[in-house]
C-alpha positions, -999 to +999 in steps of 0.1 A: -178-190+665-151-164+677-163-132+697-142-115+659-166-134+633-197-128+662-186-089+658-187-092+620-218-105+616-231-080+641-218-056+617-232-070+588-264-072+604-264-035+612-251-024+577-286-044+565-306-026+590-291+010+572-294+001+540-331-010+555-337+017+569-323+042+537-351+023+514-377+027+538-372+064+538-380+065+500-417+058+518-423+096+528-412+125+509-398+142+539-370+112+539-368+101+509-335+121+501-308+096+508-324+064+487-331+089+457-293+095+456-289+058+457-314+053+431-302+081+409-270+064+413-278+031+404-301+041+376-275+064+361-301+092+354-325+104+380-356+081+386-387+098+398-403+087+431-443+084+418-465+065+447-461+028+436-423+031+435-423+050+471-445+023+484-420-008+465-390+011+474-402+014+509-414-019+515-377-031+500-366-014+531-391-029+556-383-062+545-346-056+546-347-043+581-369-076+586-342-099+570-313-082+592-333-088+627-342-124+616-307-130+607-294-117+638-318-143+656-304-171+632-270-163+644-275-160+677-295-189+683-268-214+657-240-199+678-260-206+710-260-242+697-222-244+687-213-274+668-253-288+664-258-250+651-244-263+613-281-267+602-293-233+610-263-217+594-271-239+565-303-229+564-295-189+571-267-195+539-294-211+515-322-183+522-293-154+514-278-170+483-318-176+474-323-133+478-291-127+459-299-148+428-337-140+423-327-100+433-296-102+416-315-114+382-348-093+390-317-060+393-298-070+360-331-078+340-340-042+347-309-020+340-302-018+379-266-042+376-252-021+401-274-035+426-261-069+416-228-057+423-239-047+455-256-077+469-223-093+455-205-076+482-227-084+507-227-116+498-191-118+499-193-104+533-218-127+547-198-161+529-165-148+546-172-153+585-195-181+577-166-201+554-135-188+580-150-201+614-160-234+602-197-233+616-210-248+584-198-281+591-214-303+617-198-319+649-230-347+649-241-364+625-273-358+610-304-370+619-330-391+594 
């Protein structure tokens, strides 16, 4: 993989990690600002923060911080590998196209389709580095 598509995965991974780290913040009152604006937003009319939404809404956020980190280790160790990496980026691809249809659905289901939208993009941005550099396909053949 090129140091440009390393970078943008980089980036993607960080963009996760904020989003993450927005969620999370719906955890606490005192920080909750920023993801009730996104919620609001996606909802179309404000959305009250009771308890079990603060502590859904800010475990949404742990685990997307979690995703991002383990992602970033995925990538680092398939580019690590170069050409015998094609497995683990496999892998990493299945796992993310497995989030965006169950949260895609779970986000439609409930009147949240902007969220679908939004997991499209990032999608989208996760398909193009992995589809452009080629590290999908593997230089050995695979093993039985």
């Amino acid at each position: 993989m090129t140091t440009f598509w390393r970078n943008w995965m980089l980036a993607w991974c960080l963009g996760v990690t904020l989003f993450g780290l927005v969620l999370a913040g719906a955890g606490f009152a005192e920080t909750s600002g920023p993801a009730q604006a996104l919620i609001d937003r996606m909802n179309g009319e404000p959305l009250p923060l009771d308890r079990p939404l603060r502590f859904a809404i800010g475990l949404q956020g742990a685990l997307s911080i979690a995703i991002a980190g383990l992602a970033w280790g995925a990538i680092r160790g398939a580019d690590a590998l170069g050409p015998d990496g094609a497995p683990v980026w496999r892998l990493l691809l299945w796992s993310m196209l497995a989030w965006y249809v169950i949260d895609s659905a779970i986000s439609c289901a409930n009147g949240f389709w902007l969220n679908a939208v939004s997991n499209t993009l990032l999608m989208v941005a996760l398909l193009v580095p992995l589809m452009a550099s080629g590290v999908l396909r593997s230089a050995t053949p695979a093993r039985v």
